[in-house]
KOLVEX-822655 format. One record per atom (N, C-alpha, C, O): residue in one letter; x, y, z; atom name; residue number from 1. Coordinates in steps of 0.05 Angstrom, whole numbers, m for minus. Example, Ala and Ser with C-alpha at 12.3 -4.5 7.8 and 13.67 -1.06 7.14 Angstrom:
BEGIN
<r "A",<264,m114,156>,"N",1>
<r "A",<246,m90,156>,"CA",1>
<r "A",<264,m66,156>,"C",1>
<r "A",<285,m66,169>,"O",1>
<r "S",<257,m45,142>,"N",2>
<r "S",<273,m21,143>,"CA",2>
<r "S",<258,1,157>,"C",2>
<r "S",<268,23,161>,"O",2>
END
This chain:
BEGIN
<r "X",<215,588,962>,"N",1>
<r "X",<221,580,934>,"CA",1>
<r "X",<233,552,935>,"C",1>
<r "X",<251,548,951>,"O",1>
<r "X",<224,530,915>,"N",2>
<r "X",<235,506,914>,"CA",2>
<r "X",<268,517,911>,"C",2>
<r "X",<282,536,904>,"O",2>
<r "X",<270,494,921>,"N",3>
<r "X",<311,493,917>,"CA",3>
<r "X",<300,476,884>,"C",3>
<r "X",<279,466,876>,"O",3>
<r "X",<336,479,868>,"N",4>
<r "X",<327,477,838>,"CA",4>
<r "X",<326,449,833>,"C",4>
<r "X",<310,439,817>,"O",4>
<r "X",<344,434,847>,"N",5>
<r "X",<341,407,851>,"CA",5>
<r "X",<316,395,850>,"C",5>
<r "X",<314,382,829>,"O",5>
<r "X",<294,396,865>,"N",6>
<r "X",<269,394,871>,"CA",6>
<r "X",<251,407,843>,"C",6>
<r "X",<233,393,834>,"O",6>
<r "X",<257,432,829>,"N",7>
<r "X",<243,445,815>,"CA",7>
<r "X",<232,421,792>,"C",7>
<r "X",<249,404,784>,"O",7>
<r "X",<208,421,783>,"N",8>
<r "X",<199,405,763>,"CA",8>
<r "X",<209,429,735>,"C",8>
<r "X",<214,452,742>,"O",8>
<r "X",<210,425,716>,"N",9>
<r "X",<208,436,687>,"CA",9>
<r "X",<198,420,676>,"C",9>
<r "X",<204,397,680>,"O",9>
<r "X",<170,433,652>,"N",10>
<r "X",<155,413,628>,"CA",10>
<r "X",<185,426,601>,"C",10>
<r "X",<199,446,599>,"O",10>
<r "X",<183,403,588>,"N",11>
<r "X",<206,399,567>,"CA",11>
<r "X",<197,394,541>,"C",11>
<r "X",<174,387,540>,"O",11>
<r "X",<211,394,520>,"N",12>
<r "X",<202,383,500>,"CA",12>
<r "X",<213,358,499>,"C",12>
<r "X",<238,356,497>,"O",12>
<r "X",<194,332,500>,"N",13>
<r "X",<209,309,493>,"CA",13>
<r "X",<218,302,465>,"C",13>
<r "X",<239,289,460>,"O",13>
<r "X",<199,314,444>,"N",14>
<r "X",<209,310,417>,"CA",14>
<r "X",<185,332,392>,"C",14>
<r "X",<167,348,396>,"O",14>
<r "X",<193,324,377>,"N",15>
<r "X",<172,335,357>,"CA",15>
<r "X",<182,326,330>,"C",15>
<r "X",<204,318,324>,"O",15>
<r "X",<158,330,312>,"N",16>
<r "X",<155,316,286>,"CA",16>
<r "X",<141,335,267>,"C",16>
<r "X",<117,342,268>,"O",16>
<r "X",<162,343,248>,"N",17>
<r "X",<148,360,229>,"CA",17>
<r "X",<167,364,207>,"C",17>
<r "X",<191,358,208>,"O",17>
<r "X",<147,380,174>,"N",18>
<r "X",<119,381,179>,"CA",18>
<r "X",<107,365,160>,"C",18>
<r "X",<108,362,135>,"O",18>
<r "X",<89,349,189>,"N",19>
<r "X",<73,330,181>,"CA",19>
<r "X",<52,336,156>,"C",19>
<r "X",<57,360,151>,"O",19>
<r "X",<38,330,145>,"N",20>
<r "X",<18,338,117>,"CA",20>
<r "X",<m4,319,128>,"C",20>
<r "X",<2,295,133>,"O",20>
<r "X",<m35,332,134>,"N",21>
<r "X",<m51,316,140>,"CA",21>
<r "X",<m63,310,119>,"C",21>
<r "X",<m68,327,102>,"O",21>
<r "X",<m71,274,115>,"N",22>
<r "X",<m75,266,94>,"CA",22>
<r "X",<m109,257,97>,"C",22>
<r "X",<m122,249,77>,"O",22>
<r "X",<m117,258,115>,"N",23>
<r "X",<m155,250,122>,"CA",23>
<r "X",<m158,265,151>,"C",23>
<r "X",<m143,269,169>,"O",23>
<r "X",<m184,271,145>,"N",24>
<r "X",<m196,288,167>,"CA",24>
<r "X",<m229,272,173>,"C",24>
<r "X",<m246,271,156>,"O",24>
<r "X",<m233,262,194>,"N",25>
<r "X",<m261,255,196>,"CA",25>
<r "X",<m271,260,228>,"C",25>
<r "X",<m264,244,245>,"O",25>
<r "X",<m282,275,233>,"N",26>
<r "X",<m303,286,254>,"CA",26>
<r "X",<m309,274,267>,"C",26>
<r "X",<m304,278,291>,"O",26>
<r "X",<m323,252,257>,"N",27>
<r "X",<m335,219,265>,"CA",27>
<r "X",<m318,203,280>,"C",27>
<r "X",<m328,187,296>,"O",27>
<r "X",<m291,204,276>,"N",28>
<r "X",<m273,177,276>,"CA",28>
<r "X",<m267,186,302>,"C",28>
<r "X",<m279,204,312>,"O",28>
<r "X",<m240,167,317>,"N",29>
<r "X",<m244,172,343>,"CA",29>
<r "X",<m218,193,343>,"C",29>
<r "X",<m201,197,326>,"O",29>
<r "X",<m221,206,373>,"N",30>
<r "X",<m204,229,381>,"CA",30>
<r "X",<m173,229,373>,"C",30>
<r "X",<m159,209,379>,"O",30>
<r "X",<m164,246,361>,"N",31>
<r "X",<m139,249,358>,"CA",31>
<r "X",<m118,245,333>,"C",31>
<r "X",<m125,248,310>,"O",31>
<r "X",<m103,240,338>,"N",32>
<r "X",<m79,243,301>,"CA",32>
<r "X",<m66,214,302>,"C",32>
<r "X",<m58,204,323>,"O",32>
<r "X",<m67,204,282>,"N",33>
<r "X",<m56,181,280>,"CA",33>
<r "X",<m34,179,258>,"C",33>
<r "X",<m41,179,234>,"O",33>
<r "X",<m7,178,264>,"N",34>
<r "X",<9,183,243>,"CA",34>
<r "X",<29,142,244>,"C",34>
<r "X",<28,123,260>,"O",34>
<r "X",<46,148,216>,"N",35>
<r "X",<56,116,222>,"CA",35>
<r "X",<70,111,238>,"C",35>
<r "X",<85,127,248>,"O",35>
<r "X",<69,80,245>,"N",36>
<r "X",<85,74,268>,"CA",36>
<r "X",<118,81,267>,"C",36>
<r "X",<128,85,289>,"O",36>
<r "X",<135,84,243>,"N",37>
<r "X",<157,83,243>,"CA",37>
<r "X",<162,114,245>,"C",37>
<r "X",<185,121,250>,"O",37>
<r "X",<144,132,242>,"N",38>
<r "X",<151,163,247>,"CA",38>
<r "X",<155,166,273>,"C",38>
<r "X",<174,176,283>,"O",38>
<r "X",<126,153,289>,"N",39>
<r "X",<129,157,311>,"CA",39>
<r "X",<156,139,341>,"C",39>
<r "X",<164,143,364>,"O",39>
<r "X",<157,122,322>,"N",40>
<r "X",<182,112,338>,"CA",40>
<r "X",<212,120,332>,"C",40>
<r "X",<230,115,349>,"O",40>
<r "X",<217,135,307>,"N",41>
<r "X",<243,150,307>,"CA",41>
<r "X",<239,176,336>,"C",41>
<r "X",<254,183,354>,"O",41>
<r "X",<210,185,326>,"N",42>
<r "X",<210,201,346>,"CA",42>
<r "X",<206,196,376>,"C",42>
<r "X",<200,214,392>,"O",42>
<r "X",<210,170,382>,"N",43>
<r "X",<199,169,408>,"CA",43>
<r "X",<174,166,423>,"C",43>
<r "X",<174,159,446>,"O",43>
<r "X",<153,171,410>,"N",44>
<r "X",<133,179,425>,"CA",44>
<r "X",<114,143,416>,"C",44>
<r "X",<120,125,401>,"O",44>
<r "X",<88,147,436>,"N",45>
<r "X",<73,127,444>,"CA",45>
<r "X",<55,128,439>,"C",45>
<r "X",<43,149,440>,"O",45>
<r "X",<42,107,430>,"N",46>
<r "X",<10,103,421>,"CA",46>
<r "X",<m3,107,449>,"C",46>
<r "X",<2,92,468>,"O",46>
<r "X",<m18,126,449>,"N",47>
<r "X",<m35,140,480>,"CA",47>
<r "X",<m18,160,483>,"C",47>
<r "X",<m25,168,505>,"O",47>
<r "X",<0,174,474>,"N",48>
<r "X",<10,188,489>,"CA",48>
<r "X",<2,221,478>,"C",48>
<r "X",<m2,227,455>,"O",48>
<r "X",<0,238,500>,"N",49>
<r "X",<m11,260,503>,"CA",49>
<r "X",<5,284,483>,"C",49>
<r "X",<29,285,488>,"O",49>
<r "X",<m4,304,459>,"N",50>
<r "X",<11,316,445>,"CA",50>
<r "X",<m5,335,437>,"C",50>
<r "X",<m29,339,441>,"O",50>
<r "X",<13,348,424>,"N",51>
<r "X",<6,388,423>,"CA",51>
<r "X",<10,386,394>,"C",51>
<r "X",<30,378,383>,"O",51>
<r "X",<m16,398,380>,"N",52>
<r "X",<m19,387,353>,"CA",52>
<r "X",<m23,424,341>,"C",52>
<r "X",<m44,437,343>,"O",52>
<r "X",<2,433,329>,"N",53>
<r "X",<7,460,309>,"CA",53>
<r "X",<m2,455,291>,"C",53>
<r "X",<6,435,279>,"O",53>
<r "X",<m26,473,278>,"N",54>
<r "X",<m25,467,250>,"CA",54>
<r "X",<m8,499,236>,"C",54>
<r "X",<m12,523,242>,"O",54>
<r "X",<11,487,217>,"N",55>
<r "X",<22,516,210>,"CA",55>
<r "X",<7,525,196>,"C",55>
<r "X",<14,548,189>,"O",55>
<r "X",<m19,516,183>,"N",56>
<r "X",<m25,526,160>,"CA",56>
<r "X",<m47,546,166>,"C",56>
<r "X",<m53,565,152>,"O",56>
<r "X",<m59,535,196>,"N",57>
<r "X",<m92,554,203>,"CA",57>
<r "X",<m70,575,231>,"C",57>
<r "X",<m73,598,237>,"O",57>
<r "X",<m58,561,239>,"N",58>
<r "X",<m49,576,261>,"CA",58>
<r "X",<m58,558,287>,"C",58>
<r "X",<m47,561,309>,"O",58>
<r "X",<m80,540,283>,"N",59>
<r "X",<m93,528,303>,"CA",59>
<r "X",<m77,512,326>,"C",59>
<r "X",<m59,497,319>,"O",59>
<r "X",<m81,515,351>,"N",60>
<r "X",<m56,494,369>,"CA",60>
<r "X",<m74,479,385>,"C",60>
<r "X",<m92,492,395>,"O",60>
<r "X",<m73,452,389>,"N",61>
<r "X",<m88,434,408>,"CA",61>
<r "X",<m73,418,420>,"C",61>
<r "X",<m49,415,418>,"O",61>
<r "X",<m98,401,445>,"N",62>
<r "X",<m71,380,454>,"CA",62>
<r "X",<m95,359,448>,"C",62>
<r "X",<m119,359,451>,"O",62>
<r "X",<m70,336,437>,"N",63>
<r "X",<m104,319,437>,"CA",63>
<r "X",<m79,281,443>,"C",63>
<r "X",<m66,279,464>,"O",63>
<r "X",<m78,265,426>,"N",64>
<r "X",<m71,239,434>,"CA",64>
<r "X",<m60,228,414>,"C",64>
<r "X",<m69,237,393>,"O",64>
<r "X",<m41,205,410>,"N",65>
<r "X",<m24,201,384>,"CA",65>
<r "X",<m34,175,380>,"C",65>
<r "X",<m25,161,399>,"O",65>
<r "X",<m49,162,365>,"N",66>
<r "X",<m42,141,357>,"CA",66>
<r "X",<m25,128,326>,"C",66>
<r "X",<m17,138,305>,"O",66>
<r "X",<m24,100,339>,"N",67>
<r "X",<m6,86,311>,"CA",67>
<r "X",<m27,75,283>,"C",67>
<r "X",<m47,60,286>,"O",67>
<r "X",<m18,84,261>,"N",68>
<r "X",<m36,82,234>,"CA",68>
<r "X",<m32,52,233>,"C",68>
<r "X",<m14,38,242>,"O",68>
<r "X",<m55,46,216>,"N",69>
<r "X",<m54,17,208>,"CA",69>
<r "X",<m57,13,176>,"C",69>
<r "X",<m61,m7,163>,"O",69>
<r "X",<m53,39,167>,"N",70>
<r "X",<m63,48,138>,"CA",70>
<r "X",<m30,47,128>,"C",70>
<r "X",<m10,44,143>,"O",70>
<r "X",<m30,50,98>,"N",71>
<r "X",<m5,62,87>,"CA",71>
<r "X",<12,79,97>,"C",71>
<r "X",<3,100,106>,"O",71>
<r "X",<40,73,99>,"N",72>
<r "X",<57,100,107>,"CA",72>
<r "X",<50,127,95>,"C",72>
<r "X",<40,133,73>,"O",72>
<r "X",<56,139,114>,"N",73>
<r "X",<58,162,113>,"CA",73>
<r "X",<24,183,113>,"C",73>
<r "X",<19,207,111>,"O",73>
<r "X",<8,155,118>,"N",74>
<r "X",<m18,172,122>,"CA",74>
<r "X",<m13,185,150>,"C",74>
<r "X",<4,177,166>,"O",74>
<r "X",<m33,209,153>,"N",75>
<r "X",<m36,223,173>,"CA",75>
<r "X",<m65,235,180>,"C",75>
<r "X",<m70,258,171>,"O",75>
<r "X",<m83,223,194>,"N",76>
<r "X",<m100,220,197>,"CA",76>
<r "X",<m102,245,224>,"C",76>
<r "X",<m85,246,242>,"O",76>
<r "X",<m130,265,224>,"N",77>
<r "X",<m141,279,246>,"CA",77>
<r "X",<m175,271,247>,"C",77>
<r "X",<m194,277,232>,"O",77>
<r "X",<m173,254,276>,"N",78>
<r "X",<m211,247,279>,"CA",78>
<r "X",<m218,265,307>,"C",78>
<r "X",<m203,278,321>,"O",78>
<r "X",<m244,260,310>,"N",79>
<r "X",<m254,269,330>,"CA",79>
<r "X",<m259,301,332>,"C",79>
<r "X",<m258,317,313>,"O",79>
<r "X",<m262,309,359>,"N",80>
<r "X",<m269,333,358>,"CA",80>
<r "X",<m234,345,336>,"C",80>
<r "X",<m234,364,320>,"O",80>
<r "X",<m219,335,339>,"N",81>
<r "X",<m193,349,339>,"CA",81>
<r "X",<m200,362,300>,"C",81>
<r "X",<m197,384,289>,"O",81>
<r "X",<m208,338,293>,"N",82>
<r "X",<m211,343,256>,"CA",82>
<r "X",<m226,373,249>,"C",82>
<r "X",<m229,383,227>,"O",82>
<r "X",<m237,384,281>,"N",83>
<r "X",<m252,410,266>,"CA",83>
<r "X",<m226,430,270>,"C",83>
<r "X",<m232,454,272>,"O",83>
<r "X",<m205,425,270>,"N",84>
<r "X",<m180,447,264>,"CA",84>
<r "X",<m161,446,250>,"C",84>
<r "X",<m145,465,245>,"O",84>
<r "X",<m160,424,242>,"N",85>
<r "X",<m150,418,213>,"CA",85>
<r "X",<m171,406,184>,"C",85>
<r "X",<m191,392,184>,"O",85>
<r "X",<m157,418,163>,"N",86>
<r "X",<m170,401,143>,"CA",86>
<r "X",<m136,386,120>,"C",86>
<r "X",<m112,391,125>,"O",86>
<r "X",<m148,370,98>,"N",87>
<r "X",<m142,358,89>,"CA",87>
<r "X",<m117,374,70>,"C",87>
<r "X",<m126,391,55>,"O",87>
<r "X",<m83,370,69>,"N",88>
<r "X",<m54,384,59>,"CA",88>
<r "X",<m57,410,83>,"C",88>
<r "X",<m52,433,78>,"O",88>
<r "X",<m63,401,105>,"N",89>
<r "X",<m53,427,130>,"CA",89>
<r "X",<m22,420,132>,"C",89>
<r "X",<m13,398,126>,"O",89>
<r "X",<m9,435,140>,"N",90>
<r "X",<18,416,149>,"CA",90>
<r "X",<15,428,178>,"C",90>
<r "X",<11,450,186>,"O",90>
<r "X",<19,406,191>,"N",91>
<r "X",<19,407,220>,"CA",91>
<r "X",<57,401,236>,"C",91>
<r "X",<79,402,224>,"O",91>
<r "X",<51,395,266>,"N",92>
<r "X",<69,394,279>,"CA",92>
<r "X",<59,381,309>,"C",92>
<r "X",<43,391,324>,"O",92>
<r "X",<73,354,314>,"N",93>
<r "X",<67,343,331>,"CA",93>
<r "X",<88,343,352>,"C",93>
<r "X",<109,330,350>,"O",93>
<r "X",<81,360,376>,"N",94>
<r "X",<107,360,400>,"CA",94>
<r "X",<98,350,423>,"C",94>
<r "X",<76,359,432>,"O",94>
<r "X",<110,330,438>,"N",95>
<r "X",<100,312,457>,"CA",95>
<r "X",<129,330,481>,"C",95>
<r "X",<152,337,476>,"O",95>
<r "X",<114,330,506>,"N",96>
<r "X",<118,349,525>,"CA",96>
<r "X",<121,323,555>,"C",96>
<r "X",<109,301,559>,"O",96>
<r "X",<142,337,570>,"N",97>
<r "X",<150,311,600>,"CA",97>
<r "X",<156,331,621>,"C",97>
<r "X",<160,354,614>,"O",97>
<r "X",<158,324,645>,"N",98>
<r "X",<174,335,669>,"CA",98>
<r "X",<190,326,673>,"C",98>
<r "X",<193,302,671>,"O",98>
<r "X",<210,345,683>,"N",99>
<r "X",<237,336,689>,"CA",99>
<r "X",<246,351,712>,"C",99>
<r "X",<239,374,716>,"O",99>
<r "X",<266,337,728>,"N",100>
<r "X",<279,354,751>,"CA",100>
<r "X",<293,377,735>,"C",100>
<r "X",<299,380,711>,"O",100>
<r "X",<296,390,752>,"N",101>
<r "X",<313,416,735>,"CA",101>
<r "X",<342,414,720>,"C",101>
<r "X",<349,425,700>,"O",101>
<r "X",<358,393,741>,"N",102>
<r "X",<381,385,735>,"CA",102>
<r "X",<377,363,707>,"C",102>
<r "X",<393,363,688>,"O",102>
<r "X",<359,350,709>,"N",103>
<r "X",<358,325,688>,"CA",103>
<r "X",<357,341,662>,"C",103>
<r "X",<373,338,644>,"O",103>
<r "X",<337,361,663>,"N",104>
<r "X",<319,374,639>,"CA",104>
<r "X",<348,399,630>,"C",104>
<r "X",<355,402,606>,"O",104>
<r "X",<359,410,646>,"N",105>
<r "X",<385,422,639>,"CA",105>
<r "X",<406,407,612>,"C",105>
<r "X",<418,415,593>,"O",105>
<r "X",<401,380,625>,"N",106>
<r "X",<421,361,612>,"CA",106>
<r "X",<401,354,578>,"C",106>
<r "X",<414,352,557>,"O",106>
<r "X",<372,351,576>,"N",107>
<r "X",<364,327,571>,"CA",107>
<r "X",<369,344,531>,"C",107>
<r "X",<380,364,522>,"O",107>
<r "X",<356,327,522>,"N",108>
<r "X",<369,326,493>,"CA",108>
<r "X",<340,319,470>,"C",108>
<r "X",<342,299,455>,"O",108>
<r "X",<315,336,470>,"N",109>
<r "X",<302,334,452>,"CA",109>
<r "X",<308,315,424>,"C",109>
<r "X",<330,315,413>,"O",109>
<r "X",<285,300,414>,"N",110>
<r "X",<277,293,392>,"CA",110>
<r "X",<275,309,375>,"C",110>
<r "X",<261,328,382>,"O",110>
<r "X",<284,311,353>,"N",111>
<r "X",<271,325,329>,"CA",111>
<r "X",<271,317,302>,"C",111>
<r "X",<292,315,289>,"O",111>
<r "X",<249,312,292>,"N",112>
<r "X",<242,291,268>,"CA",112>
<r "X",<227,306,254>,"C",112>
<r "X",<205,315,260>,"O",112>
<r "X",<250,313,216>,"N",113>
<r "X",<233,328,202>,"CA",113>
<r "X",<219,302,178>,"C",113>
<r "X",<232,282,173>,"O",113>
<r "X",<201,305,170>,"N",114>
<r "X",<197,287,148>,"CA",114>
<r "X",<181,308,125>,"C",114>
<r "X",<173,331,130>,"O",114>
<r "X",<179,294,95>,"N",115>
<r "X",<185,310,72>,"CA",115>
<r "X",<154,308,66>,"C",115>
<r "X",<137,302,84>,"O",115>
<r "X",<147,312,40>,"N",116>
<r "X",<116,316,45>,"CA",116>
<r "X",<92,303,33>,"C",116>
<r "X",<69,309,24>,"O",116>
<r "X",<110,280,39>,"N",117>
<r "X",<103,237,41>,"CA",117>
<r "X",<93,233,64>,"C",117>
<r "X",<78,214,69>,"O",117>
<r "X",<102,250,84>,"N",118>
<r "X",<104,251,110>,"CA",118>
<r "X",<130,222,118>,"C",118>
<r "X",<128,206,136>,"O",118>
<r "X",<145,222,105>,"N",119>
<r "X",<172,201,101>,"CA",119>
<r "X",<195,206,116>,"C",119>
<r "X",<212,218,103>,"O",119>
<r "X",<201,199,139>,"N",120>
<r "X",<221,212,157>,"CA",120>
<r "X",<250,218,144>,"C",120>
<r "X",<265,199,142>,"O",120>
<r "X",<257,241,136>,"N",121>
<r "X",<280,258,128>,"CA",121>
<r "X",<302,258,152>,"C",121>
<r "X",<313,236,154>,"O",121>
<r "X",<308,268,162>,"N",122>
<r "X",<326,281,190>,"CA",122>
<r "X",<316,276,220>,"C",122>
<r "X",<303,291,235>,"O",122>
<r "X",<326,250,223>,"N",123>
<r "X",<322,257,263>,"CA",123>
<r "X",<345,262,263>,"C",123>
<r "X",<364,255,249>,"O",123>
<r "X",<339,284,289>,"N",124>
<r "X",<372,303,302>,"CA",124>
<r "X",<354,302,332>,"C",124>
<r "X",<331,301,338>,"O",124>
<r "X",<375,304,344>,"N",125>
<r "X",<368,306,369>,"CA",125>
<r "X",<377,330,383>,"C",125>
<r "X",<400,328,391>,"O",125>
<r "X",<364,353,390>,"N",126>
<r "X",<380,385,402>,"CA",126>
<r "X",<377,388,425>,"C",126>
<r "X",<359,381,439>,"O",126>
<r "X",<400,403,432>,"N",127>
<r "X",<393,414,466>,"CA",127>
<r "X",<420,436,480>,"C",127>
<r "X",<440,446,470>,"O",127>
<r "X",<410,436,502>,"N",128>
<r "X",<429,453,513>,"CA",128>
<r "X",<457,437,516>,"C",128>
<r "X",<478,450,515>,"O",128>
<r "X",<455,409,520>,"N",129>
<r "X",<484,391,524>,"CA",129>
<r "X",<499,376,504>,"C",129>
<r "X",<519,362,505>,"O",129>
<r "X",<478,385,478>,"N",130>
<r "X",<495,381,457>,"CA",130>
<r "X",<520,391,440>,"C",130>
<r "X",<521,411,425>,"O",130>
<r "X",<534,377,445>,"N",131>
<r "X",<556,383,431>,"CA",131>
<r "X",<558,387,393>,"C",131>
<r "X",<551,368,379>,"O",131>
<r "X",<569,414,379>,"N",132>
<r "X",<571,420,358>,"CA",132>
<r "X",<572,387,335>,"C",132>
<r "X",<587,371,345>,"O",132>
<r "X",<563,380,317>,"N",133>
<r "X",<577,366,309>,"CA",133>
<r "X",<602,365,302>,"C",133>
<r "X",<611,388,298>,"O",133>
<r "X",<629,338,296>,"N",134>
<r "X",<651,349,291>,"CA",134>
<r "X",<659,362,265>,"C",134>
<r "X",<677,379,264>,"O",134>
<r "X",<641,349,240>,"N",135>
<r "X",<634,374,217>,"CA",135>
<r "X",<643,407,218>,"C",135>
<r "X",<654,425,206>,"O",135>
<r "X",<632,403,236>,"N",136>
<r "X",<620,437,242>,"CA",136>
<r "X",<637,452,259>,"C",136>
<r "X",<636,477,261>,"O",136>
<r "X",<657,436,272>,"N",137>
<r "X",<666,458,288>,"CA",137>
<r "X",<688,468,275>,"C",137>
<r "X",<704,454,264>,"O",137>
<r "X",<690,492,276>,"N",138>
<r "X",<711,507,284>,"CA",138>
<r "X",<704,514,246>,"C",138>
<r "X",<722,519,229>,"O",138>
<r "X",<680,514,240>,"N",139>
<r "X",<673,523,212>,"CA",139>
<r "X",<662,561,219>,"C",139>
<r "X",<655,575,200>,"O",139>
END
C-alpha cells in the first residue's frame, strides 16, 4: 500500500452553478463555453478539462471549457456535448486535479453560484481546512 504521503487524491478544484444554457449547436466545436469573468472567479482555464451536470436531464459528461466572446452571461454547449443538453437546462460545471494526500487534506475548493443571467452571485471557497466564518461562530 502507498504510504499517504505519496498517495495521489482527484479533488474538486472548483465548480460553477447553476449555470442556464443559453445556445446549443451540434455543429459548433466541442464543449461549453461560458464568460470569461465566471470562469476566472472560478478559477478554471480556457482548455481546461470539466465534468458538465446537467440538473435538468440528469445527464453527466466530461468535455472542455472555453472563454465566450459573446455577451455575458451566455452559455453556450457545441459539439458532440450539445446532444445532452438543450436550450434553459441548468447545468453545473466542476473542474477536477490531483493532489498529494497531505496537500488535498488541506486544499480549499472553489465554489461559484451565479443567478439565472448566469451573473456571478457568491464565490465561497469550502473545505475541510476551512475555518467557520467569524459571523457564524458560536451562532
Amino acid at each position: 500500500m502507498a504510504e499517504p504521503s505519496k498517495t495521489l487524491r482527484q479533488v474538486l478544484l472548483a465548480s460553477i452553478s447553476p449555470l442556464t444554457v443559453t445556445r446549443v449547436d451540434p455543429s459548433g466545436a466541442d464543449g461549453v463555453t461560458v464568460d470569461a469573468g465566471v470562469l476566472a472567479t472560478a478559477g478554471l482555464l480556457a482548455g481546461e478539462k470539466v465534468d458538465l451536470l446537467n440538473g435538468t436531464s440528469g445527464a453527466r459528461l466530461s468535455t472542455v471549457v472555453r472563454v465566450s466572446q459573446k455577451a455575458p452571461g451566455a452559455v453556450e454547449v457545441g459539439g458532440p456535448a450539445a446532444h445532452f443538453v438543450s436550450v434553459g437546462d441548468t447545468v453545473s460545471l466542476c473542474a477536477w486535479g490531483w493532489m498529494k494526500e497531505k496537500a488535498a487534506a488541506r486544499h480549499v475548493e472553489r465554489i461559484v453560484q451565479v443567478d439565472g443571467k448566469n451573473k456571478v452571485l457568491a464565490p465561497r471557497a469550502i473545505g475541510s481546512s476551512e475555518a467557520p466564518p467569524k459571523a457564524r461562530r458560536g451562532a
